[in-house]
C-alpha positions as CSV (number, residue, x, y, z in Angstrom):
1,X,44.8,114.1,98.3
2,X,47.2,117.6,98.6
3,X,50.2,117.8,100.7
4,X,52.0,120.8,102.1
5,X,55.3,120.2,102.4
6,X,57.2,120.9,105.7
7,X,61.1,121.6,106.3
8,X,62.8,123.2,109.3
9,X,62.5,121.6,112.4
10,X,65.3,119.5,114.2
11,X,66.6,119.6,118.4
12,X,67.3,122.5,119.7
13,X,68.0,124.0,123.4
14,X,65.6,125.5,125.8
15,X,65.7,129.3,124.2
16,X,66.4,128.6,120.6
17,X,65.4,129.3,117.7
18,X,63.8,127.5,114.2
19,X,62.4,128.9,111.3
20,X,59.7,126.4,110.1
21,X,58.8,126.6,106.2
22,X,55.9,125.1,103.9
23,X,55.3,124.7,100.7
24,X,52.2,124.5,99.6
25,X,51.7,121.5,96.4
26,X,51.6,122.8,93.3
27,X,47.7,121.9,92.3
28,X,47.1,124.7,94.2
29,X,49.4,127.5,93.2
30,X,47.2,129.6,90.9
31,X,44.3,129.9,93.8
32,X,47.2,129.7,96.8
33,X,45.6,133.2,98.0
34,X,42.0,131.5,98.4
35,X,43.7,129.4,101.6
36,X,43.9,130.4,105.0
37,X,47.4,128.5,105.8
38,X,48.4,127.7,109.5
39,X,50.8,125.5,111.8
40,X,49.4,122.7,114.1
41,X,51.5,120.7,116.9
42,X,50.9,117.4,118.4
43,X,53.2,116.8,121.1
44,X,53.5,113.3,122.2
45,X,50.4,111.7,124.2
46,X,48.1,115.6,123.1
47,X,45.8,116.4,120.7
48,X,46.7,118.1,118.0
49,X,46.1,122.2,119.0
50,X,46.5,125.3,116.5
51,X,49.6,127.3,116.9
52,X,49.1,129.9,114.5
53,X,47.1,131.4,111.3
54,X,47.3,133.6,108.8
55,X,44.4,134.5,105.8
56,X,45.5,135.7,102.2
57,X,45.6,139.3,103.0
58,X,47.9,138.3,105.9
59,X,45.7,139.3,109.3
60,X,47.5,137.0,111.8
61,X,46.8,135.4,114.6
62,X,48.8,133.2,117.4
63,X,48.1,130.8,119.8
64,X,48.2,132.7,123.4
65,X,50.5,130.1,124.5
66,X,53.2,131.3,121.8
67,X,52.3,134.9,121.5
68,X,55.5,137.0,121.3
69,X,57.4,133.9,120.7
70,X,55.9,132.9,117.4
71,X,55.2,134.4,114.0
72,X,53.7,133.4,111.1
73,X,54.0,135.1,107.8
74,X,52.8,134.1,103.9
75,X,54.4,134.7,100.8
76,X,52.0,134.3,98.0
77,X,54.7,135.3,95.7
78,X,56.3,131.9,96.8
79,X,53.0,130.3,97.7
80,X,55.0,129.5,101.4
81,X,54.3,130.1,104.7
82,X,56.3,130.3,107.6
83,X,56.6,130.1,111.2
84,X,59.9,131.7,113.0
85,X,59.6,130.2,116.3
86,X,62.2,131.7,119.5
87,X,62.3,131.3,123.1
88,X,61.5,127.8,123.0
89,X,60.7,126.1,125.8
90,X,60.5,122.2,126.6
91,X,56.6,122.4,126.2
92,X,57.1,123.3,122.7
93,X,58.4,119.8,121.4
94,X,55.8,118.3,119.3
95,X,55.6,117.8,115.4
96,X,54.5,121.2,113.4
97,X,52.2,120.0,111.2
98,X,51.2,123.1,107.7
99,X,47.7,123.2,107.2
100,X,45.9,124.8,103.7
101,X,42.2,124.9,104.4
102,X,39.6,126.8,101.7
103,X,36.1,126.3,101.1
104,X,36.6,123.2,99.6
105,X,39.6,121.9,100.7
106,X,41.6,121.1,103.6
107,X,45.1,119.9,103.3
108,X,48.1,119.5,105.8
109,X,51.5,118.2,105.3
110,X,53.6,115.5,106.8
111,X,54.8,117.3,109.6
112,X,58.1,118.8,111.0
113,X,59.6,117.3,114.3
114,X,61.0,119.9,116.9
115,X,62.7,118.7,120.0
116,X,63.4,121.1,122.8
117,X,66.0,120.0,125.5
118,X,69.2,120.4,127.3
């Protein structure tokens, strides 16, 4: 089984900012640009819901829920994605979760705790 590896989240207050990174495991570097690559959340007590995606020629798109808020971006270069994430809001706390799906594979990290609060 692949990981992704996640980095980046931590407590912030309502209106902050993060910058979420992944790294996607090194099995899959040379086909890296075959993924889509996206950020899931799970708050506590929800189901896991996608936040945000991006394919290998980098057509984005965002939840509607974090649109303007959010961004998601790829580097292939750095076979990375991440997701800057501002205004945040108490309904934003959950654990960010990278996910690297292709045709044949679907593989998601550990995930990334975020806590928004005052």
């Amino acid at each position: 089984q692949l990981h992704l590896v996640e980095s980046g989240g931590g407590s912030v207050q309502p209106g902050g900012s993060l910058r979420l990174s992944c790294v996607a495991p090194r099995a899959i570097f040379s086909v890296f640009t075959m993924y889509e690559m996206a950020w899931y959340r799970q708050a506590p007590g929800k189901q896991r819901e996608l936040v945000a995606a991006i394919t290998s020629s980098g057509s984005a798109n965002v939840a509607d829920c974090v649109r303007g808020r959010f961004t998601i971006s790829r580097n292939n270069s750095r076979k990375t994605v991440t997701l800057q994430v501002s205004s945040l809001k108490s309904e934003d706390t959950a654990v960010y979760y990278c996910n690297a799906r292709s045709e044949s594979d679907n593989c998601w990290g550990e995930g990334t705790a975020v806590t928004v609060s005052s």
